[in-house]
N, C-alpha and C positions, 0 to 999 in steps of 0.2 A: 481096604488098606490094613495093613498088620506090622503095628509096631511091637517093637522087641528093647532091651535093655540089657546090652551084656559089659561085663565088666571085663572087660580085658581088650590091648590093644587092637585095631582094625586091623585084618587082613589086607594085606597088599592090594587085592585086586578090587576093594572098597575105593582106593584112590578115585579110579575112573571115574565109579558111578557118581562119586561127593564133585568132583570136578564140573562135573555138567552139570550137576543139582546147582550150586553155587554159580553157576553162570547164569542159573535162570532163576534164581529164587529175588525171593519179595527186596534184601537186603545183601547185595553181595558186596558185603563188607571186606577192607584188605585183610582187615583182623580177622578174620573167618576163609581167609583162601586158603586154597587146598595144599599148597605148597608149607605155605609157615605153620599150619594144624600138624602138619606131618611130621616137617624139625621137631615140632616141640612133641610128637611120641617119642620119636628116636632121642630128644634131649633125657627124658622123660628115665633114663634107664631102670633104676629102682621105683618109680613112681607107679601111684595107683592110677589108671584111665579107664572112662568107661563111654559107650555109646549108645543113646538112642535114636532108635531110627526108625521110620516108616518108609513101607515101600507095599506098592502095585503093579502086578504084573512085569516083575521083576525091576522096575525104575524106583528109583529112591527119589521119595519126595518129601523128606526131612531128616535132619541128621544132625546133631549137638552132641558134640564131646566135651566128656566133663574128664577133673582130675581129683582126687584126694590130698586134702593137706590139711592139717591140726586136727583130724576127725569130723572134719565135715564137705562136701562134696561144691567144686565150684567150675564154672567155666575153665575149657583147657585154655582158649586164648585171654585166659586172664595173665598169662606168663608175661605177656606186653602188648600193653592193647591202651586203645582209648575208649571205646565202646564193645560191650558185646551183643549178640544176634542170636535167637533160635534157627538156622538155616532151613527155613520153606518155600517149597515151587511156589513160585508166582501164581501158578495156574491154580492151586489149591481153593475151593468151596470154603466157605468159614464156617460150614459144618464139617467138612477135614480140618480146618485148623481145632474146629470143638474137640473133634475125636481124638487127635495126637496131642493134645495139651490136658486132655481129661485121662486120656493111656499114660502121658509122662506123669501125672500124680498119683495115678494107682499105683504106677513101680517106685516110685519116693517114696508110697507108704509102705509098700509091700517088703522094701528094701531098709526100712528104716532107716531113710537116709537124711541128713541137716544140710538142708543148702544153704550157700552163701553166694547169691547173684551179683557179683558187684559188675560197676561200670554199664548196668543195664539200660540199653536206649530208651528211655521213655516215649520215644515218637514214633518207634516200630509199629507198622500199621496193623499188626495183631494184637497188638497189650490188650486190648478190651474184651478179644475172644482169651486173652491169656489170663487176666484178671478176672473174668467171670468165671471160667473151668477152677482157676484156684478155690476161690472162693466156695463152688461146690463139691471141691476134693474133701472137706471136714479137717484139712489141716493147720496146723496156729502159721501163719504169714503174718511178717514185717516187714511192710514198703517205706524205707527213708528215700529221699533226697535229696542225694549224696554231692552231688558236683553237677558242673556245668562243661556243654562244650560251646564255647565264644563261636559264633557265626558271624561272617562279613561274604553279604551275596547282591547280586545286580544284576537287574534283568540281562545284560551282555558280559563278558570277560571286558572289554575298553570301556563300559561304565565304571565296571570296578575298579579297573586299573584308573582312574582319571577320580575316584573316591581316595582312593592312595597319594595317588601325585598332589592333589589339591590342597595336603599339610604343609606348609610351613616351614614348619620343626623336621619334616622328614626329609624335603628339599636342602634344608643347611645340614644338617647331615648328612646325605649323600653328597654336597658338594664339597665338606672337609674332609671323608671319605677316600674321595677322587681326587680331590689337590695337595691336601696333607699327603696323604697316606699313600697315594697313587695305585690306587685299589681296582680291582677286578671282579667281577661277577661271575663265577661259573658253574655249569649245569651240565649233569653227567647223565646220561637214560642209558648206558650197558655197563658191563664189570670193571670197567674201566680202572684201575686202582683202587678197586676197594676196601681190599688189606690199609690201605695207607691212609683212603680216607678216613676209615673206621676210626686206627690209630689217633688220628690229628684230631676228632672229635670225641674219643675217651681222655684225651692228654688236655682239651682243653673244659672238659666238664670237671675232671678232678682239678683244675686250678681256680675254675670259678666258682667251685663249693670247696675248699679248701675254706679252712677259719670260720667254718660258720656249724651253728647245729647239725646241720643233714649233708655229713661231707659226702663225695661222690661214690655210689657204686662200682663203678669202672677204676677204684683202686684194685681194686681184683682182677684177675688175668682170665677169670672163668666167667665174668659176668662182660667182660673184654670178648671172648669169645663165643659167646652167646647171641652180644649182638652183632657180631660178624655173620652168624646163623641168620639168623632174622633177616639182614638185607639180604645173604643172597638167596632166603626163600620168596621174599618178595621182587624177586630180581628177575629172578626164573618163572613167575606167573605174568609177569611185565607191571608191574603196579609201583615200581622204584623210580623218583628222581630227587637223586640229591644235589642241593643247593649248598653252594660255599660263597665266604669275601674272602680275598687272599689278596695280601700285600708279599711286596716285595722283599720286606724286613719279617715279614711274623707268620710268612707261607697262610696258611688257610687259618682263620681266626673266627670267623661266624659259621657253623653249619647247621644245617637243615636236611632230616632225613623226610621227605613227602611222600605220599601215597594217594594214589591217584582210585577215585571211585566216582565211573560219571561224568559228570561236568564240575565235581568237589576235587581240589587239591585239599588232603588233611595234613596239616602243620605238623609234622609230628617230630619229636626228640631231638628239642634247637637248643643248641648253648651257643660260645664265644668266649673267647681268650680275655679275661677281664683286664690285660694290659691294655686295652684298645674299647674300652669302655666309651669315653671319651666322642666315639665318633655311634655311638649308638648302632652298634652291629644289628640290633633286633628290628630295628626299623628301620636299617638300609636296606635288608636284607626280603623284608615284606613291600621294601617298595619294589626290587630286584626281580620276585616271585610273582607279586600283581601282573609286571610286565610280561614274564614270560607266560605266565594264565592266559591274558591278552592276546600274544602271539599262538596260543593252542585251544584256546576256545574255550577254558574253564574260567565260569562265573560266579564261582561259590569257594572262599576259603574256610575251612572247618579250623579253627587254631587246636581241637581238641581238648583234652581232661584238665579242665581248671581255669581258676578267673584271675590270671594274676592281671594287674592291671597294664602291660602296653598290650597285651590283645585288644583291648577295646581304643585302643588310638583308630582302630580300623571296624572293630567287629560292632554290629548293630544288636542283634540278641542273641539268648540262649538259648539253648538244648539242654534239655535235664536229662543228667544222670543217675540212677534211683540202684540204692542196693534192695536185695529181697531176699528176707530170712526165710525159710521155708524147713518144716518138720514135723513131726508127731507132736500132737499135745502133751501127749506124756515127757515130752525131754524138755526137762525144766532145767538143768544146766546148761542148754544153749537156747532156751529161750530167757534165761536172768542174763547171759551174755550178751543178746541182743539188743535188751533194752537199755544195758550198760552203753552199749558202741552208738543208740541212737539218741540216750541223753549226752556223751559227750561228742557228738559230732552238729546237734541241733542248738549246741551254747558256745557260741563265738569265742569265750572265753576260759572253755576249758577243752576247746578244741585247741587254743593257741599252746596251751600248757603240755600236752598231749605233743605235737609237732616239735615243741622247742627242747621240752626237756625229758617226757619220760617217752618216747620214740629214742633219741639220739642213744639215751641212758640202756634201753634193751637192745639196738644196735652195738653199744660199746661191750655190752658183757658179754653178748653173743658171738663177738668177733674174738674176743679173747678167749672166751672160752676155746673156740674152734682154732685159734691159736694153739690153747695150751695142749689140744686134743694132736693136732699134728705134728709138734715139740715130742709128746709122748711117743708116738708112733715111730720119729727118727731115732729116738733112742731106744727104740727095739728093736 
């Protein structure tokens, strides 16, 4: 097996090989399909990308694209992801996994490179061949963490779905829902208006973060357009179904973009029209989603990155998410940055401080800034 490390976009005809790899590997993750890796080179125009990859007998049997951003080197599908994945053949010996996890840190050191793994799966069924090769790389690593992904699973899809229905509170809400509101459920698996959906779920994330510390991304027309990227790269791999409530009065008001891996639907990127709070969009919507799981035979909801609390109206435990600093011992300004980012994220209370006020605060000058930077530009 002969792995390589090159720093510049993949060649076209790399698609293939990564497509079939990823169909057969340990974890084929949506966030690591072959289609949205792709979007995001092409998003990618001035950016830095790099690949490692192993391959035998001309088959590729692992392959992780990274990106550069603030000078240190991180997952590509960290662009939007919930989890990320080293992509390995299933078939691989865990002395191949030894070998390509002991070849990726010779090239880290060789390349003097600083990682920054965030959204790392902890339950990847390699970490232990991946944390012992670090370990014997001689490099300084820091493993926080970081977050959680809420799981709600059942030995059947109709167990789960009848975990769902059995709330209470989820029952009177979908039936003020249906009688109030005279509300609808629907579910789209092709392109079907996706311009529009996309639309109606940017339009209503910017209203239900409006007035608060972390107003929405998707006030921007680029980050609008981005994630129009993204579903139709998951679109075109077949791993899309999006979930809506739509009233009669407020058209599509809760949505849900899912991603199907398996027998897992993963919850992924759900708002709702805060005018219709009222009727609990977020748990009509997962009783809505249980059901249709039920009707296709998925028994595992993934809600994804973070513990806010109505995922667990449903979800039974977690999945950790761990970041992983990775660098030379000698880079003492990103290893004093690191232990910066894991004291304030391991103290509940200056992580709040962090979120509420000096995130928004480097948000607001960096938007203006880039304001003022495009202001200058018109007027030349």
């Amino acid at each position: 097996m002969t792995c390589t490390l090159l720093c510049q976009k993949p060649e076209a005809d790399f698609w293939c090989a990564y497509a079939q790899l990823w169909r057969n590997s340990t974890h084929p993750s949506p966030f690591q399909a072959p289609a949205i890796l792709r979007f995001y080179t092409e998003h990618l125009v001035n950016g830095k990308v790099a690949l490692f990859s192993a391959w035998k007998d001309k088959q590729l049997l692992g392959a992780t694209l990274f990106r550069q951003t603030k000078g240190h080197w991180t997952f590509l599908s960290d662009l939007k992801t919930d989890a990320n994945f080293f992509v390995l053949h299933r078939n691989l010996s865990s002395e191949q996994q030894r070998f390509f996890f002991e070849q990726f840190f010779r090239s880290v050191e060789r390349e003097n490179w600083s990682l920054m793994l965030n959204h790392k799966a902890a339950w990847a069924s390699y970490m232990p061949v991946f944390e012992a090769a670090l370990r014997k790389s001689g490099l300084y690593s820091l493993s926080v963490d970081y977050s959680v992904c809420p799981i709600a699973e059942a030995p059947t899809s109709q167990d789960l779905f009848e975990q769902v229905r059995a709330s209470h509170n989820t029952r009177r809400k979908l039936s003020k829902f249906i009688n109030q509101e005279k509300g609808s459920f629907e579910v789209l698996l092709d392109d079907t208006d996706l311009e529009g959906w996309a639309e109606d779920f940017c339009n209503a994330h910017v209203l239900r973060w409006a007035n608060t510390p972390t107003p929405s991304a998707y006030r921007d027309p680029q980050r609008r357009n981005f994630l129009k990227g993204c579903l139709r790269a998951w679109q075109e791999d077949g791993l899309l179904v999006r979930f809506a409530l739509r009233t009669p009065q407020g058209g599509r008001i809760g949505l849900v973009a899912g991603l199907i891996e398996g027998e897992t639907l993963i919850y992924h990127t759900p708002t709702f029209h805060p005018r219709y709070a009222h009727v609990s969009p977020g748990r009509v919507l997962i009783y809505y989603i249980a059901q249709w799981m039920a009707e296709n035979g998925l028994r595992r909801l993934d809600f994804g990155d973070g513990n806010e609390p109505y995922k667990y109206y449903v979800a039974s435990k977690d999945q950790v998410l761990r970041r992983i600093f990775v660098s030379r011992k000698s880079n003492l300004p990103f290893i004093l940055k690191t232990h910066f980012i894991r004291t304030v994220r391991t103290s509940a209370r200056l992580y709040r401080f962090y979120q509420n006020h000096l995130k928004p605060l480097y948000r607001h000058f960096f938007g203006r800034a880039a304001l003022f930077s495009a202001l200058l530009l018109i007027r030349r």
